[in-house]
C-alpha positions in Angstrom: 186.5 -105.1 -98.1 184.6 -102.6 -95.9 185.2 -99.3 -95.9 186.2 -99.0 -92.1 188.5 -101.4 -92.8 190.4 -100.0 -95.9 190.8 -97.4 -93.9 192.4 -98.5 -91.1 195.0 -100.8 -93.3 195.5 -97.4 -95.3 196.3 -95.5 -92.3 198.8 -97.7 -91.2 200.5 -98.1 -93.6 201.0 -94.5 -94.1 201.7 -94.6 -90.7 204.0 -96.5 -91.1 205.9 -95.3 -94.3 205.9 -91.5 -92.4 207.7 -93.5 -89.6 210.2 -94.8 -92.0 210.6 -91.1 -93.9 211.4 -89.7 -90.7 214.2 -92.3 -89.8 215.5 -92.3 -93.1 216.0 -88.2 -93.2 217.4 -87.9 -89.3 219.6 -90.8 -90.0 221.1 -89.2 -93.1 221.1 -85.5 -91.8 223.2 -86.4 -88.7 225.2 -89.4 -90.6 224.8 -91.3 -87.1 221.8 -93.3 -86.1 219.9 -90.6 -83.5 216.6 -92.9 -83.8 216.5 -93.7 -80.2 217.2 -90.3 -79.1 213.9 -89.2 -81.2 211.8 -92.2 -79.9 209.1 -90.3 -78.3 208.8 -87.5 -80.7 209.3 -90.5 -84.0 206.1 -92.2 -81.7 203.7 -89.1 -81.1 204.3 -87.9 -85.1 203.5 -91.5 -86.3 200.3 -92.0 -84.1 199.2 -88.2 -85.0 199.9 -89.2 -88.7 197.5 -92.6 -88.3 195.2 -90.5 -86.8 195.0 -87.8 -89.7 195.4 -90.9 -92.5 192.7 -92.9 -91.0 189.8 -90.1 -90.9 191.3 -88.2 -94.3 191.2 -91.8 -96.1 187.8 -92.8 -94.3 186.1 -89.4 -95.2 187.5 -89.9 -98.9 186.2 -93.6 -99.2 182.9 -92.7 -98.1 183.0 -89.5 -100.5 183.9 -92.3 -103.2 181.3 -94.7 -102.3 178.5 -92.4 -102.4 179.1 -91.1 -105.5 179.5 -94.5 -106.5 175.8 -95.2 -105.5 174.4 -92.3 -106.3 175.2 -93.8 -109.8 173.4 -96.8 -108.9 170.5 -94.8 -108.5 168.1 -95.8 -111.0 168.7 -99.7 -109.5 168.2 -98.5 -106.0 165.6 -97.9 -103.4 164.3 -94.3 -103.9 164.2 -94.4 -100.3 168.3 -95.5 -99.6 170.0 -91.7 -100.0 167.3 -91.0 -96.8 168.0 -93.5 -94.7 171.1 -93.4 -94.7 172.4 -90.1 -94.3 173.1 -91.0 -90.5 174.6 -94.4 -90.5 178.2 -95.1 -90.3 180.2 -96.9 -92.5 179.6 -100.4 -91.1 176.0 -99.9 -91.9 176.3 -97.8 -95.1 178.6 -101.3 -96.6 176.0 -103.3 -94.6 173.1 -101.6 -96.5 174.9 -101.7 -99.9 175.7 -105.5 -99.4 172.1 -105.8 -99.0 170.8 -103.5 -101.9 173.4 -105.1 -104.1 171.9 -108.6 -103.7 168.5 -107.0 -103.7 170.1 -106.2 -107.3 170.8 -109.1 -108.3 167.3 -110.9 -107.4 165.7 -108.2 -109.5 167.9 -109.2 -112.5 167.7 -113.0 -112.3 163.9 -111.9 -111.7 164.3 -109.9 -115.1 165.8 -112.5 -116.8 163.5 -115.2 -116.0 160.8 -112.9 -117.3 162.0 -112.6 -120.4 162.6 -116.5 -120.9 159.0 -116.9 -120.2 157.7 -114.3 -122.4 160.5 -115.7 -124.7 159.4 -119.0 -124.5 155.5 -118.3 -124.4 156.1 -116.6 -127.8 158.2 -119.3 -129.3 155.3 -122.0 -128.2 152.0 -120.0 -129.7 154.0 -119.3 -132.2 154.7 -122.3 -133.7 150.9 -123.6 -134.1 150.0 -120.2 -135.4 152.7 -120.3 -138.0 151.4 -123.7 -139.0 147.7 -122.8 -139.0 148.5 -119.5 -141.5 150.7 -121.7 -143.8 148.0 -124.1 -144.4 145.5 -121.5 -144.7 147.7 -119.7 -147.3 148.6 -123.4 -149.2 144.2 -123.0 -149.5 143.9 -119.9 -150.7 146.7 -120.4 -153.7 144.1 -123.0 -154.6 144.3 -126.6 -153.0 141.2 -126.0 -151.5 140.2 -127.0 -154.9 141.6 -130.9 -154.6 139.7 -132.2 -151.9 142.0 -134.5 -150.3 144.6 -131.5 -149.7 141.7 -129.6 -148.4 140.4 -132.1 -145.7 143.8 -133.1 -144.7 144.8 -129.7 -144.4 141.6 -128.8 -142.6 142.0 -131.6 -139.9 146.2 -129.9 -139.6 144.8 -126.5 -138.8 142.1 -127.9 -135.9 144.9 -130.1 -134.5 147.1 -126.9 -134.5 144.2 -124.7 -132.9 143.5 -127.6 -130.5 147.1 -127.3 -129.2 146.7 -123.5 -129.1 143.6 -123.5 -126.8 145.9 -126.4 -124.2 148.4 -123.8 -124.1 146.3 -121.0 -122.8 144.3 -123.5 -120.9 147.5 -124.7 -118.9 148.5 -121.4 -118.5 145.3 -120.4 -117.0 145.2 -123.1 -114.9 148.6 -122.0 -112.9 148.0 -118.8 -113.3 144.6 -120.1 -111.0 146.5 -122.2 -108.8 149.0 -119.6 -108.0 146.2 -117.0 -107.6 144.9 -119.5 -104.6 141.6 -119.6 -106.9 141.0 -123.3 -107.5 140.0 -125.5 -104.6 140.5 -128.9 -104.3 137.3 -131.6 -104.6 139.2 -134.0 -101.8 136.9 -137.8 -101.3 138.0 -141.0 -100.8 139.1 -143.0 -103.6 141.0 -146.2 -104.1 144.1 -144.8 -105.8 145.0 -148.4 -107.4 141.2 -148.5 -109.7 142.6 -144.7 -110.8 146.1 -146.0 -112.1 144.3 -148.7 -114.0 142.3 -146.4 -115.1 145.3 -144.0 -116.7 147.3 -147.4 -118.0 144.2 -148.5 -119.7 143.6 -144.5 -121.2 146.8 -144.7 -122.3 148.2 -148.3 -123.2 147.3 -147.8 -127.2 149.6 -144.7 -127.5 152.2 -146.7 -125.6 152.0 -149.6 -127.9 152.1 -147.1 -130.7 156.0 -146.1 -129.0 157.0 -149.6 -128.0 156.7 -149.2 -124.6 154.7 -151.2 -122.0 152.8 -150.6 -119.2 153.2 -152.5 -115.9 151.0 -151.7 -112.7 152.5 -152.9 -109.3 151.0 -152.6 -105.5 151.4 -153.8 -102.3 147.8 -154.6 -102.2 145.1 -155.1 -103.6 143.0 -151.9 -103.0 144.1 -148.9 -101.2 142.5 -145.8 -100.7 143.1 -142.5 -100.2 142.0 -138.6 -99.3 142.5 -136.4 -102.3 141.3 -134.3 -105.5 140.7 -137.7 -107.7 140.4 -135.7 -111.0 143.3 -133.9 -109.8 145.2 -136.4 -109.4 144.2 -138.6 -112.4 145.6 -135.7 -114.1 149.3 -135.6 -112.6 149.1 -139.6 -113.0 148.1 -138.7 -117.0 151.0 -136.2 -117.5 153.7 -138.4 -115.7 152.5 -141.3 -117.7 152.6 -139.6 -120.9 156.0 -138.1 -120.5 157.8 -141.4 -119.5 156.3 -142.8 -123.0 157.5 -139.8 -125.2 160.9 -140.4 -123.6 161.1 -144.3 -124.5 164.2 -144.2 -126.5 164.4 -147.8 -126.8 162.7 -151.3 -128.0 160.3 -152.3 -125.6 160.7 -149.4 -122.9 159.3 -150.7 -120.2 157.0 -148.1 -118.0 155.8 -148.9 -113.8 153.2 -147.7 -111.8 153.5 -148.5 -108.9 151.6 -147.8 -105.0 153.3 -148.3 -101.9 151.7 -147.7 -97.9 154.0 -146.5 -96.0 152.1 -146.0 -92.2 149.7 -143.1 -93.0 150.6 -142.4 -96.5 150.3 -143.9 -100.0 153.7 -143.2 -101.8 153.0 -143.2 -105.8 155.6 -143.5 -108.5 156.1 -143.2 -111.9 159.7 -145.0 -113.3 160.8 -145.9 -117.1 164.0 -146.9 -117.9 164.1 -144.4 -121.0 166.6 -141.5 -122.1 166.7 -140.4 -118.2 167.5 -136.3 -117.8 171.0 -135.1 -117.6 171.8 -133.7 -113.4 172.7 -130.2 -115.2 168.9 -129.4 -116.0 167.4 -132.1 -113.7 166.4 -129.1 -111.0 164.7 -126.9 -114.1 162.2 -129.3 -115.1 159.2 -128.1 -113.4 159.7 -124.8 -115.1 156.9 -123.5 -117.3 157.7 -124.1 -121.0 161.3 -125.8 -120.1 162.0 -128.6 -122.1 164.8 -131.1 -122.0 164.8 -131.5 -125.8 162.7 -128.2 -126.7 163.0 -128.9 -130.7 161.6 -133.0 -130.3 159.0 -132.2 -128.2 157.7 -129.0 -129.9 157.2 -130.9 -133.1 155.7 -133.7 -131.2 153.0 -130.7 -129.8 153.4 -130.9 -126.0 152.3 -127.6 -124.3 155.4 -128.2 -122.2 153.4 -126.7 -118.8 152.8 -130.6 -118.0 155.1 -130.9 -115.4 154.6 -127.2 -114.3 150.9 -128.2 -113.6 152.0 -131.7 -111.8 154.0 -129.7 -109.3 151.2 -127.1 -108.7 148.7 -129.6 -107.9 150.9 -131.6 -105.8 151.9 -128.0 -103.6 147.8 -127.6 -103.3 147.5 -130.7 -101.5 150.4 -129.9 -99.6 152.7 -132.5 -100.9 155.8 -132.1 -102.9 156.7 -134.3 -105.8 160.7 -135.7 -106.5 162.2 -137.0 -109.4 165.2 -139.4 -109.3 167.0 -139.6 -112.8 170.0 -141.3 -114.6 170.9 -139.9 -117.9 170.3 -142.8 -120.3 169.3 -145.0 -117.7 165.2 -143.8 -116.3 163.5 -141.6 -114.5 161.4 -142.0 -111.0 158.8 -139.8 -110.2 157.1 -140.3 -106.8 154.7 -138.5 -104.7 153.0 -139.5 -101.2 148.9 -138.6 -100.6 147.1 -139.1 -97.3 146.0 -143.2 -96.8 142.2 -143.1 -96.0 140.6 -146.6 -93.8 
């Protein structure tokens, strides 16, 4: 409640109470009820009483409330004591309304910081970890049998390959977000690039079960966008629909659509599908909806991070649609070219 306002309820009510005192006492002094022969004077001494509750009480909450942010300090503007040595209380409770959600941005802000350095530690981590175990394994003297050594060899470059994708990603949306990288925007024909991806990646589908199915409304469409670009949020969406084929003989679409002067592009499966709870988190850096599958499986987990980036630089958003252990849509729109 504002402070104005807990004043004037305060005052009142002592108002009222004082009122009440004074009946009480004249009626039991005279033993006969002289309350309307007091009217006037019962009426002047309960509006002078308001009066001295309302600006006592008001000059007391304020007292209270500055003290109370002066211990706030530290979380504060260092500018808030000076502006508002003038205001009344409206706009003191005004301003602290807005400095306390000020607050609170700057703590969710402080939170998600430390998830991200949180989870940036947990993912280099985990290949570095790797890379000094089998290093140490070599030292203690299986570099010595030579089929240890090369297969432990070929563990540590895979684990250093998956280091240098993290930092890579990460310096990629740091570059995005920096405005730094510009798009390479020609026309294409967006159908020959999703052939393209099914065919780069239809052996590590068979290798999960799942199959690949392209669908459009014709034959050849083309479009105005960053073809490399986009081959790469067509690669990530791809690759992530076939990790998350739970089941025999997932089955995984591409498909192409014109709608008047756009090309809408989507991605379904009909796999494990994301539960609504964390469906609005997953085009956060590093978030993963099963962290401990995926890190063994050696995703960077910025894949999605990077789809939505490059979607926002050609001025498009991208939506996911998602069932829990029913599929997942993901769908985009690019500009049609003639």
């Amino acid at each position: 409640m504002k402070i104005n306002r807990l004043s004037l309820l305060s005052a009142f009510l002592l108002s009222l109470a004082f009122s009440a005192v004074l009946v009480l006492f004249d009626y039991f002094k005279e033993r006969t009820p002289s309350f309307p022969d007091n009217i006037l004077l019962l009426v002047v001494s309960t509006l002078l009483i308001f009066l001295i509750s309302y600006f006592g009480i008001s000059y007391l909450l304020f007292f209270y409330a500055r003290r109370q942010i002066k211990k706030m300090a530290g979380e504060l503007p260092k500018d808030f004591f000076e502006d508002s040595q003038n205001v009344g209380f409206k706009e003191l409770s005004e301003k602290l309304n807005r400095s306390a959600t000020e607050i609170d941005m700057i703590k969710e802000m402080e939170a998600y910081r430390k998830e991200y350095i949180g989870n940036i530690s947990h993912e280099l981590k985990t290949p570095l970890f790797s890379i000094q175990g089998y290093i140490e394994t070599l030292r203690d003297g299986a570099v010595e049998n030579l089929a240890i050594r090369d297969k432990y060899l070929e563990r540590i470059g895979i684990s250093v390959e998956r280091l240098i994708n993290i930092v890579n990603d990460l310096d990629m949306i740091n570059r995005f977000e920096a405005g730094e990288i510009k798009l390479s925007v020609s026309r294409f024909d967006i159908n020959e690039l999703m052939r393209e991806v099914i065919d780069l990646l239809d052996l590590e589908a068979q290798e999960r079960d799942a199959n690949l199915h392209f669908e459009s409304t014709n034959s050849q469409i083309f479009v105005y966008a960053d073809k490399q670009r986009i081959s790469q949020v067509l690669i990530n969406l791809v690759s992530n629909a076939i990790h998350y084929a739970n089941r025999i003989n997932a089955q995984i679409t591409v498909r192409s659509t014109i709608l008047k002067s756009k090309v809408m592009v989507e991605v379904s499966d009909n796999g494990m599908g994301i539960k609504p709870e964390v469906l609005p988190r997953i085009f956060e850096r590093f978030y993963r909806v099963e962290s401990s599958r995926n890190r063994r499986e050696g995703g960077s987990g910025l894949g999605l991070a990077i789809v939505k980036h490059i979607m926002e630089a050609h001025n498009e958003n991208i939506t996911v649609e998602s069932e829990y252990l029913e599929g997942t849509k993901f769908s985009f729109f690019l500009e049609k070219a003639p």
